[in-house]
HTML snippet that shows the backbone in 3Dmol.js (N, CA, C, O; Angstrom):
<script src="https://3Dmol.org/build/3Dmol-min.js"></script>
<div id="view" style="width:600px;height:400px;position:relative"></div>
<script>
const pdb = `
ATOM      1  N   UNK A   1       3.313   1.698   2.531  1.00  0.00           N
ATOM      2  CA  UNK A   1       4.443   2.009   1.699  1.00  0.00           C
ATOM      3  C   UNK A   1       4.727   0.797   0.827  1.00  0.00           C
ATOM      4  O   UNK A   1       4.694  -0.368   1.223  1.00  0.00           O
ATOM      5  N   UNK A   2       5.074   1.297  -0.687  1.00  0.00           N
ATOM      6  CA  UNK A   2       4.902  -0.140  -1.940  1.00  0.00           C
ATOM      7  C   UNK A   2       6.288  -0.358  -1.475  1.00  0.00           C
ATOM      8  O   UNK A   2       6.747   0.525  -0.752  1.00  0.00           O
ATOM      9  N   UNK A   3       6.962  -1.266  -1.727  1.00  0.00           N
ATOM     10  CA  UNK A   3       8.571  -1.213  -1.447  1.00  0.00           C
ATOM     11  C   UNK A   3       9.252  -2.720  -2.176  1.00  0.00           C
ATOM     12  O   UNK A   3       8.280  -3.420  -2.459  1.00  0.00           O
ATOM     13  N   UNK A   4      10.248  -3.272  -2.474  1.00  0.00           N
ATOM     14  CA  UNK A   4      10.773  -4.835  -2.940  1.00  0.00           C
ATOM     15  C   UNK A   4      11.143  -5.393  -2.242  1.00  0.00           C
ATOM     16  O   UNK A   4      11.526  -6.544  -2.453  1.00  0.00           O
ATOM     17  N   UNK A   5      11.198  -4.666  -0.822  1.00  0.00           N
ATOM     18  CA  UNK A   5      12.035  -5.357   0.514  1.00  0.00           C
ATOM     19  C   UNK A   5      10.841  -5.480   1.050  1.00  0.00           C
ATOM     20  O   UNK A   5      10.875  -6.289   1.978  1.00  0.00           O
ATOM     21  N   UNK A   6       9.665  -4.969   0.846  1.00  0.00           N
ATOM     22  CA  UNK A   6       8.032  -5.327   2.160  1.00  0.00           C
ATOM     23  C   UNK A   6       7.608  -6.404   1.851  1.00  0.00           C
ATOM     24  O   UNK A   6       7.774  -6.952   0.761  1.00  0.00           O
ATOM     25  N   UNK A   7       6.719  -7.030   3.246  1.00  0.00           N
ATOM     26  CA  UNK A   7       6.007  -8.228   3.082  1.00  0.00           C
ATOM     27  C   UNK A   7       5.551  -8.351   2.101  1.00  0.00           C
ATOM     28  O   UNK A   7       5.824  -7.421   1.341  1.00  0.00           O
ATOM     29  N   UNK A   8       4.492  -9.642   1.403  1.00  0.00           N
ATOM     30  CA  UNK A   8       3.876  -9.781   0.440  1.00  0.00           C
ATOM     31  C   UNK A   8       2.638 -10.030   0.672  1.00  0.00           C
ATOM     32  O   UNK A   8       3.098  -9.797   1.789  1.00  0.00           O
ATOM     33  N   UNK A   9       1.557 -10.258   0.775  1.00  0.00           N
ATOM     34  CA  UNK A   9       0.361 -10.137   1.635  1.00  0.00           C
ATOM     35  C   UNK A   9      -0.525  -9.925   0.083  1.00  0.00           C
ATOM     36  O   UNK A   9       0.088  -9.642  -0.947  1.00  0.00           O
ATOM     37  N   UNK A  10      -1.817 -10.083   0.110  1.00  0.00           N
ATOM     38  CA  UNK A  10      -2.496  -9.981  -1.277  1.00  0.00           C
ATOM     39  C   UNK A  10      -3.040  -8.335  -0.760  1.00  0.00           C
ATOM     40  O   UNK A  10      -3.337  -8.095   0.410  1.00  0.00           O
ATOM     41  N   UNK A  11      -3.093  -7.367  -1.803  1.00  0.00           N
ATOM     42  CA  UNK A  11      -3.485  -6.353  -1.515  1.00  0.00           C
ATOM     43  C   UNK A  11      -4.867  -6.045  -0.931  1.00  0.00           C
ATOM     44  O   UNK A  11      -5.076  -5.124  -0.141  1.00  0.00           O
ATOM     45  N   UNK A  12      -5.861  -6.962  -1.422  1.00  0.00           N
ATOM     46  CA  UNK A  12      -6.938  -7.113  -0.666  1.00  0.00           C
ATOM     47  C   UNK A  12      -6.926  -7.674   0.819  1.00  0.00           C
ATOM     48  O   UNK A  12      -7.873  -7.449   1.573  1.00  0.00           O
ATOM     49  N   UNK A  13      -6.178  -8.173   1.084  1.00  0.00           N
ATOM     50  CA  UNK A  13      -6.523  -8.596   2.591  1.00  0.00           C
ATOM     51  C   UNK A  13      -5.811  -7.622   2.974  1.00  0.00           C
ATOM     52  O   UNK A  13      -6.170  -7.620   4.152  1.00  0.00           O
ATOM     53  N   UNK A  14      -4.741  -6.406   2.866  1.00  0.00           N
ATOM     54  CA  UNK A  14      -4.313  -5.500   3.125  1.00  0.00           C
ATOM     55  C   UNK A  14      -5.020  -4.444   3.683  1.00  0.00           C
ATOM     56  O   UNK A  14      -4.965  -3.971   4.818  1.00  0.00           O
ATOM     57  N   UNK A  15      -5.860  -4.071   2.480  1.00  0.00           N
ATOM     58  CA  UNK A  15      -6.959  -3.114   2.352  1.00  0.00           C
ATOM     59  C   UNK A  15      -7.848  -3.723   3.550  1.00  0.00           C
ATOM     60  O   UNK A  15      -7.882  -3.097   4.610  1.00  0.00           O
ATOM     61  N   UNK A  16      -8.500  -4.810   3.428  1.00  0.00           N
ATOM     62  CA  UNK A  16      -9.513  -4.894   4.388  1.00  0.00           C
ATOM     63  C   UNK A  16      -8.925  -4.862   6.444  1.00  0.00           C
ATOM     64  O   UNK A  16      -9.377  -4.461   7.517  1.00  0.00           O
ATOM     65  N   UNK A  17      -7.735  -5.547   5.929  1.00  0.00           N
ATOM     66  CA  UNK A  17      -7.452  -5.152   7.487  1.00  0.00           C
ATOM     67  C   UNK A  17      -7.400  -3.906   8.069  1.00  0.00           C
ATOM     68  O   UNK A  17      -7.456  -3.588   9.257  1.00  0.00           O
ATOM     69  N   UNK A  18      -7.266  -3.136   6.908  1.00  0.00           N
ATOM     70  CA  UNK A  18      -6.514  -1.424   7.219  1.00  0.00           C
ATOM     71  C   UNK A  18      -8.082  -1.039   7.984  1.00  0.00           C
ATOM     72  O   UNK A  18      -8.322  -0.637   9.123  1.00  0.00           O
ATOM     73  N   UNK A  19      -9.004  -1.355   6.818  1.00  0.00           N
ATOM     74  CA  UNK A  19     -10.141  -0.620   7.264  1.00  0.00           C
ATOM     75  C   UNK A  19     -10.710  -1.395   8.097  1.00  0.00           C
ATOM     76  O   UNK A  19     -11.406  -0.639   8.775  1.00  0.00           O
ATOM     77  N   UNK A  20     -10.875  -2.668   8.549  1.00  0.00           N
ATOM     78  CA  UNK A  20     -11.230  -3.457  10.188  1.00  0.00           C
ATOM     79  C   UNK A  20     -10.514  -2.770  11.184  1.00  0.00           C
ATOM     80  O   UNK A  20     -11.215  -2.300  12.081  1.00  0.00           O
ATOM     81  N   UNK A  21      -9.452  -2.612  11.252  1.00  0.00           N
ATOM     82  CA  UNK A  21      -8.933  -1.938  11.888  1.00  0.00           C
ATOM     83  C   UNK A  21      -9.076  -0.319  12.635  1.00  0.00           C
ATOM     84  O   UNK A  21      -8.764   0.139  13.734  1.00  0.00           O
ATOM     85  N   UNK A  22      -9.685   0.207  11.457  1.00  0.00           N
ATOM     86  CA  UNK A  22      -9.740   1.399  11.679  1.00  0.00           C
ATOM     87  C   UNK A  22     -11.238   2.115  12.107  1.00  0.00           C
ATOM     88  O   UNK A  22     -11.539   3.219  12.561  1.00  0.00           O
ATOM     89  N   UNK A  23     -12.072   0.806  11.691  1.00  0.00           N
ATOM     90  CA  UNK A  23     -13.394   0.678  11.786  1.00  0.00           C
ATOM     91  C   UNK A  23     -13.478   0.391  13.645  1.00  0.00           C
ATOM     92  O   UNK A  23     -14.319   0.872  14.404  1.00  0.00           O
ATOM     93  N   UNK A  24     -12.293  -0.560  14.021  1.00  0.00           N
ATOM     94  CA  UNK A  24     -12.361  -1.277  15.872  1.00  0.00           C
ATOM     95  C   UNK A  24     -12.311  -0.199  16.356  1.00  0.00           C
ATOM     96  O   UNK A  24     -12.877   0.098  17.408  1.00  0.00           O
ATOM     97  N   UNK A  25     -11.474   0.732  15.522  1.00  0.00           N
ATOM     98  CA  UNK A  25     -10.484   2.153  16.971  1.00  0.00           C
ATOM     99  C   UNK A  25     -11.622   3.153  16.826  1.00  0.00           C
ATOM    100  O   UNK A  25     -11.891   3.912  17.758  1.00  0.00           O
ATOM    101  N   UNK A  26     -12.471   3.176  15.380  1.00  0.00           N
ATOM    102  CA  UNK A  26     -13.991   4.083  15.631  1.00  0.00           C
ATOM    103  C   UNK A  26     -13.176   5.260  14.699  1.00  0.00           C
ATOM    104  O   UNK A  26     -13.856   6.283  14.624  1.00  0.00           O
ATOM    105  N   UNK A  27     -12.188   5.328  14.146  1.00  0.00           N
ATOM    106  CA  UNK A  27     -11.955   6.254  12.967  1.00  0.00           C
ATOM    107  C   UNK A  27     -12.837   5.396  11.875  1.00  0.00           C
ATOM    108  O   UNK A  27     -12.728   4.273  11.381  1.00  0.00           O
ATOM    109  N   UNK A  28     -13.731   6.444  11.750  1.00  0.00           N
ATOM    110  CA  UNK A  28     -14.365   6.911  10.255  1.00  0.00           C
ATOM    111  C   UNK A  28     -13.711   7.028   8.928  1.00  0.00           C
ATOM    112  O   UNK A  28     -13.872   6.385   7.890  1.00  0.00           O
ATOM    113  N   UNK A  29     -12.869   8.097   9.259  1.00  0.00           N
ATOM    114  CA  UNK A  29     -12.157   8.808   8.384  1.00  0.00           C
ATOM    115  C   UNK A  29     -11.228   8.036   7.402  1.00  0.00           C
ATOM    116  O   UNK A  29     -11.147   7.917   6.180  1.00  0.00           O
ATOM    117  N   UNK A  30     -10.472   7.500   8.645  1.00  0.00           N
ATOM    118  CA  UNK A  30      -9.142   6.306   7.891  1.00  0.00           C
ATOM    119  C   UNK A  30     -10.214   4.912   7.306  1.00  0.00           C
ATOM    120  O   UNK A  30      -9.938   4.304   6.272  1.00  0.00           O
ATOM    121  N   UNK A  31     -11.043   4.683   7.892  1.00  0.00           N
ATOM    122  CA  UNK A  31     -11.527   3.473   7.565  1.00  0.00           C
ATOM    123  C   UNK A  31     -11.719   3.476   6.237  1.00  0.00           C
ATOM    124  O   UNK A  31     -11.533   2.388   5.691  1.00  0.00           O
ATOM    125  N   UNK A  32     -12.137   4.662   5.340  1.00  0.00           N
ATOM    126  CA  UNK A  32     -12.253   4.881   3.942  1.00  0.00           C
ATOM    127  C   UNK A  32     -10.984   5.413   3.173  1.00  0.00           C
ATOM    128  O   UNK A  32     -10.800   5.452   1.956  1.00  0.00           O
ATOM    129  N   UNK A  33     -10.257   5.764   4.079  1.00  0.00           N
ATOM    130  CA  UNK A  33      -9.289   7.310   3.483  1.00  0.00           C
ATOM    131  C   UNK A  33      -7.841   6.476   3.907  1.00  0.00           C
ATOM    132  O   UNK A  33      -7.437   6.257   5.049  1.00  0.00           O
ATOM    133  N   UNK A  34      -7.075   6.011   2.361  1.00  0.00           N
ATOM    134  CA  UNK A  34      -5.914   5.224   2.848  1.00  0.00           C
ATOM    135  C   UNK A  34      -5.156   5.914   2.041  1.00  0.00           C
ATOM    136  O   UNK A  34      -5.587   6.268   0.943  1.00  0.00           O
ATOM    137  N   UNK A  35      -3.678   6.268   2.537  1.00  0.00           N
ATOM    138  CA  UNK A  35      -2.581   6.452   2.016  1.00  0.00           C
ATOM    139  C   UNK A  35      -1.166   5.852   1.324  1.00  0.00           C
ATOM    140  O   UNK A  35      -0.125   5.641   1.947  1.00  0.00           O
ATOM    141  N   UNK A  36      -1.359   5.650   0.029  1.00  0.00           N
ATOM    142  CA  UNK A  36      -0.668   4.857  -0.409  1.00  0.00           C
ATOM    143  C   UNK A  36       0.975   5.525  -1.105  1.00  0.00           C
ATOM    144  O   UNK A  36       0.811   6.431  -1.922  1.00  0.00           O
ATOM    145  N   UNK A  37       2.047   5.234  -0.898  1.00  0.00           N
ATOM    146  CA  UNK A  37       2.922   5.809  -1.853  1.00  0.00           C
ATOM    147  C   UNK A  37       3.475   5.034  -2.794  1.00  0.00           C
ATOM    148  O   UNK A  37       3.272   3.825  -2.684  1.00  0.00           O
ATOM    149  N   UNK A  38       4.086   5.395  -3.638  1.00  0.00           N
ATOM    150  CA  UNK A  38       4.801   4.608  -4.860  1.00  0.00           C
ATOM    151  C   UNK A  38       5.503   5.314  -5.183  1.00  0.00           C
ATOM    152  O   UNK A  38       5.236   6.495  -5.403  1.00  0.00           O
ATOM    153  N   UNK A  39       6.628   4.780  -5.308  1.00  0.00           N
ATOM    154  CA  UNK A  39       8.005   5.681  -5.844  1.00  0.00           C
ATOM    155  C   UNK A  39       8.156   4.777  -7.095  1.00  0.00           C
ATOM    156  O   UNK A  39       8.040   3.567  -7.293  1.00  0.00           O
ATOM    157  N   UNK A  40       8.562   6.197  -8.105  1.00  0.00           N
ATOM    158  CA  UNK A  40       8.892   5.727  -9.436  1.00  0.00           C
ATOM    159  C   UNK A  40      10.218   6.066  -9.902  1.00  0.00           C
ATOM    160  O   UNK A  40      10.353   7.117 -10.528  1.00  0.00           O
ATOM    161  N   UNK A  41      11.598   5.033  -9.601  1.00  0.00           N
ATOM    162  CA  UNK A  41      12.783   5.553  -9.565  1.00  0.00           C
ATOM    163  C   UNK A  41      13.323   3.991 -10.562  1.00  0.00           C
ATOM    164  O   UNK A  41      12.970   2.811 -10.585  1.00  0.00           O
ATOM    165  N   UNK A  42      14.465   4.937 -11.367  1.00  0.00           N
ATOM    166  CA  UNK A  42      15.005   4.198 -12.363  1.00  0.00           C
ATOM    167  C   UNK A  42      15.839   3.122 -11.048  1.00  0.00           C
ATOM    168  O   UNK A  42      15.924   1.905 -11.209  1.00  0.00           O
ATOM    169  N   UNK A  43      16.359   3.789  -9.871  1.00  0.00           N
ATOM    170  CA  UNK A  43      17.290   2.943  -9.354  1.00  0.00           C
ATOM    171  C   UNK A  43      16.994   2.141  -7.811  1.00  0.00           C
ATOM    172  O   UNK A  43      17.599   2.039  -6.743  1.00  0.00           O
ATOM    173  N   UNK A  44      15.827   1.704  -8.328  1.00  0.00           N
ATOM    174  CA  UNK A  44      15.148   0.538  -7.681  1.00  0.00           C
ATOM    175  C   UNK A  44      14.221   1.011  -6.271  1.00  0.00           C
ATOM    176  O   UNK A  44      13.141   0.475  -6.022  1.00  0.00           O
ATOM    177  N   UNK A  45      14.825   2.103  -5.396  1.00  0.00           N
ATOM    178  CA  UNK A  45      14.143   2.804  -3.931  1.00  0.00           C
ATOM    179  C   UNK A  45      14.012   3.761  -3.448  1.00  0.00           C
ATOM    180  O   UNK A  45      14.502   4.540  -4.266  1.00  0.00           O
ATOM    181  N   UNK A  46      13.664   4.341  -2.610  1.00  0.00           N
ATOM    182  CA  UNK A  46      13.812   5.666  -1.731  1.00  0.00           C
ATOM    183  C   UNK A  46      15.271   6.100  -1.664  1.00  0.00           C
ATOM    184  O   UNK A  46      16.146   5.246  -1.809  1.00  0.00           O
ATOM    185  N   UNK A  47      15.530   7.150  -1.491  1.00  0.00           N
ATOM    186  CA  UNK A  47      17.167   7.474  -1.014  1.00  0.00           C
ATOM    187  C   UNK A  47      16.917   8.210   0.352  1.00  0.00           C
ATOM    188  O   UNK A  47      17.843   8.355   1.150  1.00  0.00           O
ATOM    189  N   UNK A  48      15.429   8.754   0.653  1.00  0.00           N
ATOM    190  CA  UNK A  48      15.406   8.922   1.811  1.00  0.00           C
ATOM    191  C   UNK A  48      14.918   8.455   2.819  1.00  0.00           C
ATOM    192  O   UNK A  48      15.002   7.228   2.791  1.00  0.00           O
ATOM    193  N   UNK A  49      14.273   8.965   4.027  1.00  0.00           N
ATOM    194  CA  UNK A  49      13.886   7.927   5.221  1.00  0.00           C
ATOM    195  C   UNK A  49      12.573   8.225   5.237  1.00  0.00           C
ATOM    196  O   UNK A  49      12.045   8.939   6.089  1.00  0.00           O
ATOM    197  N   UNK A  50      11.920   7.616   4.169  1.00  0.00           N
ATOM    198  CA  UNK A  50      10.760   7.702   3.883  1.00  0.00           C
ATOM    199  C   UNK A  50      10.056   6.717   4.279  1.00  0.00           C
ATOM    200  O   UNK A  50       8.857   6.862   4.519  1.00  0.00           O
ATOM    201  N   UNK A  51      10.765   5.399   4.433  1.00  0.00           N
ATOM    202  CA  UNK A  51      10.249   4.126   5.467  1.00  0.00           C
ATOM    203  C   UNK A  51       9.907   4.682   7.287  1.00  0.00           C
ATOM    204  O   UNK A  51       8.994   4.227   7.976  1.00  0.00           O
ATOM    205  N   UNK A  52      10.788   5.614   7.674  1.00  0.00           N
ATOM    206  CA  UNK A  52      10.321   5.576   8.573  1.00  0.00           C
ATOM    207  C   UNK A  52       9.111   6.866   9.289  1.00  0.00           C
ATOM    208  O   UNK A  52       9.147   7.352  10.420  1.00  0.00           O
ATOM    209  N   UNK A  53       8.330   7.088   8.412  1.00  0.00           N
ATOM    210  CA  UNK A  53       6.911   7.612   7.947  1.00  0.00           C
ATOM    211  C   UNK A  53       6.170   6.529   7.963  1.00  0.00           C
ATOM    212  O   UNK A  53       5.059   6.790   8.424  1.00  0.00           O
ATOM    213  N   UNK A  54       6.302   5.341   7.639  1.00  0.00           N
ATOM    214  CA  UNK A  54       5.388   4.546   7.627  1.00  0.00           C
ATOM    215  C   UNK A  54       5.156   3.514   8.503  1.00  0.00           C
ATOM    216  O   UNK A  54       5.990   3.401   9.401  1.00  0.00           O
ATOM    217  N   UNK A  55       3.998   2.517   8.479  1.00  0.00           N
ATOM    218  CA  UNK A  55       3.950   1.392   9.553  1.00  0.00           C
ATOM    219  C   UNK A  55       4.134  -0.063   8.872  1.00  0.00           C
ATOM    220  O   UNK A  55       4.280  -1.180   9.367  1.00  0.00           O
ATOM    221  N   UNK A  56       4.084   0.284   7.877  1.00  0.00           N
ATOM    222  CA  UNK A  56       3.809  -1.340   6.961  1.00  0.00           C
ATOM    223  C   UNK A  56       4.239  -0.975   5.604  1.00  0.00           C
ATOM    224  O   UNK A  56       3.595  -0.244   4.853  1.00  0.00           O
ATOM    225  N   UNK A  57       5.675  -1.681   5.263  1.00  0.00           N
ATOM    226  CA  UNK A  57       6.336  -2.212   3.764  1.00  0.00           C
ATOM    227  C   UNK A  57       5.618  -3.119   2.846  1.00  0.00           C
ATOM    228  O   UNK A  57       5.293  -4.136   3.459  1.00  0.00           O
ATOM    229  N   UNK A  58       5.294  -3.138   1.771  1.00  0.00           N
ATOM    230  CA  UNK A  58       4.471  -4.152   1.254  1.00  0.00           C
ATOM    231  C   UNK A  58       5.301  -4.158  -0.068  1.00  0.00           C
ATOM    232  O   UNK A  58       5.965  -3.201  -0.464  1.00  0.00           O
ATOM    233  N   UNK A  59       5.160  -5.549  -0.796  1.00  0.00           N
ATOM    234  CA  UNK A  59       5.813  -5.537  -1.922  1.00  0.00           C
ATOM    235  C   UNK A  59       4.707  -6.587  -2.869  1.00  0.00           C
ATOM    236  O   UNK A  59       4.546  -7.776  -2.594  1.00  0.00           O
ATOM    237  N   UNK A  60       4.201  -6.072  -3.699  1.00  0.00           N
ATOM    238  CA  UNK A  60       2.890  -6.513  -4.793  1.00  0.00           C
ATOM    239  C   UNK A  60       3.764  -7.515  -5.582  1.00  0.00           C
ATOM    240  O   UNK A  60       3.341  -8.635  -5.866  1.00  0.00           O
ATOM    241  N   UNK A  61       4.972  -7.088  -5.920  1.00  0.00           N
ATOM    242  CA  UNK A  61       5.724  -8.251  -7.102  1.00  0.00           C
ATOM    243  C   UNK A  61       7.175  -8.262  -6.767  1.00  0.00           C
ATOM    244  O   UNK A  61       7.784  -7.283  -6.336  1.00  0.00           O
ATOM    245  N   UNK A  62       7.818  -9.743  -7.054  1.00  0.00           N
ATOM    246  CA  UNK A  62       9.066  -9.991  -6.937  1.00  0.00           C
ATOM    247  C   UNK A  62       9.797  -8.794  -7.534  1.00  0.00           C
ATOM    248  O   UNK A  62      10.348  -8.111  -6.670  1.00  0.00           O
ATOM    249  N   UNK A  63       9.959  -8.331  -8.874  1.00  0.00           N
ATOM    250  CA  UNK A  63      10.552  -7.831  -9.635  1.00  0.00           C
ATOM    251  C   UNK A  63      10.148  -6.074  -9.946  1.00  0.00           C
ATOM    252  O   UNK A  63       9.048  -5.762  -9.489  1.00  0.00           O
ATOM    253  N   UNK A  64      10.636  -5.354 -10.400  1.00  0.00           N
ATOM    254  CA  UNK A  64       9.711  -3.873 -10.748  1.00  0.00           C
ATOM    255  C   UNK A  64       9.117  -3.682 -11.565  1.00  0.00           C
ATOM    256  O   UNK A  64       9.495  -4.018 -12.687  1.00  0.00           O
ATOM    257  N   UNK A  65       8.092  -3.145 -11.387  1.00  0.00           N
ATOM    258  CA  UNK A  65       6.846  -2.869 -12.140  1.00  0.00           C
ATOM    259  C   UNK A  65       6.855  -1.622 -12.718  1.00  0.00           C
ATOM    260  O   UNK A  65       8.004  -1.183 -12.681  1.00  0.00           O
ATOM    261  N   UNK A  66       6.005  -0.772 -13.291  1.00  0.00           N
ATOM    262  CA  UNK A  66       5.596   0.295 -14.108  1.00  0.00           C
ATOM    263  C   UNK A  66       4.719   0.704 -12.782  1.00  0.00           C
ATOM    264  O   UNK A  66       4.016  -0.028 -12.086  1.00  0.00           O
ATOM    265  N   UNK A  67       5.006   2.212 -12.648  1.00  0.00           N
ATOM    266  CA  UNK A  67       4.203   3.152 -11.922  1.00  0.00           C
ATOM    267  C   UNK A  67       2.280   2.703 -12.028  1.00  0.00           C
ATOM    268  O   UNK A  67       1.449   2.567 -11.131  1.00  0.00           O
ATOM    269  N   UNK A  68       2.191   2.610 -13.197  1.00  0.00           N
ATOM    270  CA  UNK A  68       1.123   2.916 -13.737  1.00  0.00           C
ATOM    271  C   UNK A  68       0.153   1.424 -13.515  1.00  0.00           C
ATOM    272  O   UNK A  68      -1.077   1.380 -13.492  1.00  0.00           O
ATOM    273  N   UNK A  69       1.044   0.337 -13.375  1.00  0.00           N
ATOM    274  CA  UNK A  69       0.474  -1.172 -13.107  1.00  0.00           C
ATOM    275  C   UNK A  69       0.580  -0.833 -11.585  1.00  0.00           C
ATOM    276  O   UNK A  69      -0.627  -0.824 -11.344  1.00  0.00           O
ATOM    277  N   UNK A  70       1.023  -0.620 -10.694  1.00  0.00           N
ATOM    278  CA  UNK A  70       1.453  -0.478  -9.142  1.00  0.00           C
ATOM    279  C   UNK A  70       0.070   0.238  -9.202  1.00  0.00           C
ATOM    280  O   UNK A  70      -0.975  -0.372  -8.974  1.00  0.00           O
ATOM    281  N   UNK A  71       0.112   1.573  -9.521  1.00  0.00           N
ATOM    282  CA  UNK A  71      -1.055   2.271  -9.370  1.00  0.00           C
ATOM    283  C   UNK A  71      -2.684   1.621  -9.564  1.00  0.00           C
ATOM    284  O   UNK A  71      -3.645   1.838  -8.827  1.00  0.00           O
ATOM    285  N   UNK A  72      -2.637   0.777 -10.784  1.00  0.00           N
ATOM    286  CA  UNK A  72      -3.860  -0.165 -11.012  1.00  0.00           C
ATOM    287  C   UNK A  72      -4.072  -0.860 -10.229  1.00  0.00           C
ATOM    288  O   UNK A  72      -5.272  -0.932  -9.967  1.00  0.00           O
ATOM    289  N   UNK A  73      -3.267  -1.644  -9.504  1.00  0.00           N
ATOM    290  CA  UNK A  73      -3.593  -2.640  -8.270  1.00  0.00           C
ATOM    291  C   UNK A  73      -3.721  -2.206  -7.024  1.00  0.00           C
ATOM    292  O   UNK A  73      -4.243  -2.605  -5.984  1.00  0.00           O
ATOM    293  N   UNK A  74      -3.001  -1.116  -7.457  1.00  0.00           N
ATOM    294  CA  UNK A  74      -3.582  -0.231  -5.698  1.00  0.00           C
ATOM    295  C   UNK A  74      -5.170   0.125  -5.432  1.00  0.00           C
ATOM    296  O   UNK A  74      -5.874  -0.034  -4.435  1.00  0.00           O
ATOM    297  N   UNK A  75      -5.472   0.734  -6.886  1.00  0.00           N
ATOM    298  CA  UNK A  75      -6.810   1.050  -7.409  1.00  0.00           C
ATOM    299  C   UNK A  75      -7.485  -0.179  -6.766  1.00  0.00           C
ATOM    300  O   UNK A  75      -7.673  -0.470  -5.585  1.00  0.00           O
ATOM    301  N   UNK A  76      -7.754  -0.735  -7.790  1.00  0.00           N
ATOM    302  CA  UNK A  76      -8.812  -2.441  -7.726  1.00  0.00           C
ATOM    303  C   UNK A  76      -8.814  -2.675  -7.070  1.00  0.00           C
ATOM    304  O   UNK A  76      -9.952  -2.769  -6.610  1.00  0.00           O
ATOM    305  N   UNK A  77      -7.652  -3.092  -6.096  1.00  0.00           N
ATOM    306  CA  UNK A  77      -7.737  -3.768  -4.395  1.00  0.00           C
ATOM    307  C   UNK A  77      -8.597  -3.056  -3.912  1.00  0.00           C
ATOM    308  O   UNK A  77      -9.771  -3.376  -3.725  1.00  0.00           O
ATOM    309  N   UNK A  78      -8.033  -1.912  -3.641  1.00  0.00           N
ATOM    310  CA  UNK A  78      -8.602  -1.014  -2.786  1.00  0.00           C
ATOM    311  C   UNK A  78     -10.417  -0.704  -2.864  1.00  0.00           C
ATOM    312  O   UNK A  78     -11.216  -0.530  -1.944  1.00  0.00           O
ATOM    313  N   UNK A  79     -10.619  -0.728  -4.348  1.00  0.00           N
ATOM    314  CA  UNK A  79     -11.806  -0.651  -4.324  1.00  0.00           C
ATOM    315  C   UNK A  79     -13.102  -2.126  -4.475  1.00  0.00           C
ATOM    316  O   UNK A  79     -14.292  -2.149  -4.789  1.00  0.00           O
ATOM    317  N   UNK A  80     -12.264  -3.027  -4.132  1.00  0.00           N
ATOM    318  CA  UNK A  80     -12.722  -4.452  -4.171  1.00  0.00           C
ATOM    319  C   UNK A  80     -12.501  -5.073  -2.728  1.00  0.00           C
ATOM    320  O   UNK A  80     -12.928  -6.168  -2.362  1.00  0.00           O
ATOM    321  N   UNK A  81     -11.745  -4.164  -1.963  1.00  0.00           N
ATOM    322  CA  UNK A  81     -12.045  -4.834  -0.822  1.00  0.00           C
ATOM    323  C   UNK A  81     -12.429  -3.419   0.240  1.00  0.00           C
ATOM    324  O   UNK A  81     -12.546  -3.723   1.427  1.00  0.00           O
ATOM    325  N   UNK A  82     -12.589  -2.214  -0.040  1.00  0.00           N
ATOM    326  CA  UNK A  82     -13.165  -1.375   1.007  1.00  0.00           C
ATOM    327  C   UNK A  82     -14.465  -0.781   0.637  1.00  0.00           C
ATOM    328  O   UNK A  82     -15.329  -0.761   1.514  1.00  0.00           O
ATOM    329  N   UNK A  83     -14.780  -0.216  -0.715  1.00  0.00           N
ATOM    330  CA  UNK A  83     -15.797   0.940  -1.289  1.00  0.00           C
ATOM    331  C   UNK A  83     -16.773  -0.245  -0.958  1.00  0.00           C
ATOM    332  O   UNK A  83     -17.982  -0.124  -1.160  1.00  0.00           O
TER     333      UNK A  83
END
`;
const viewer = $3Dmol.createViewer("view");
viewer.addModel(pdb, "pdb");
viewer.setStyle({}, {cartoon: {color: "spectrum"}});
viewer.zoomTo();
viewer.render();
</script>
């Protein structure tokens, strides 16, 4: 989950833990197959309890970004540290 309140962590070491991880427990599936969300709201977050769906808050930049830059770095990481 992208969030301004989650850790900060470089998205690549993100990505690769997800899939070490998922690679130890012998899922296949997840080891390639990650779920990312991004909320695109004028007023900064979730309004629902959509954090607690998830296991890990992450926050890419101090400040808010454009859907569409969030989305690019989700991209690249992802495919620079798993494909």
């Amino acid at each position: 989950m992208l969030s301004p309140a989650g850790e900060n962590p470089t998205m690549q070491a993100l990505f690769s833990k997800i899939a070490q991880d998922a690679k130890a427990a012998g899922n296949e599936f997840a080891e390639k197959n990650i779920c990312c969300a991004i909320g695109g709201f004028p007023s900064w977050d979730f309004h629902s309890n959509v954090y607690g769906l998830c296991g890990t808050k992450v926050s890419i930049y101090s400040e808010m970004l454009t859907v569409w830059t969030v989305a690019s770095e989700i991209l690249v990481n992802y495919e620079n540290s798993v494909l």
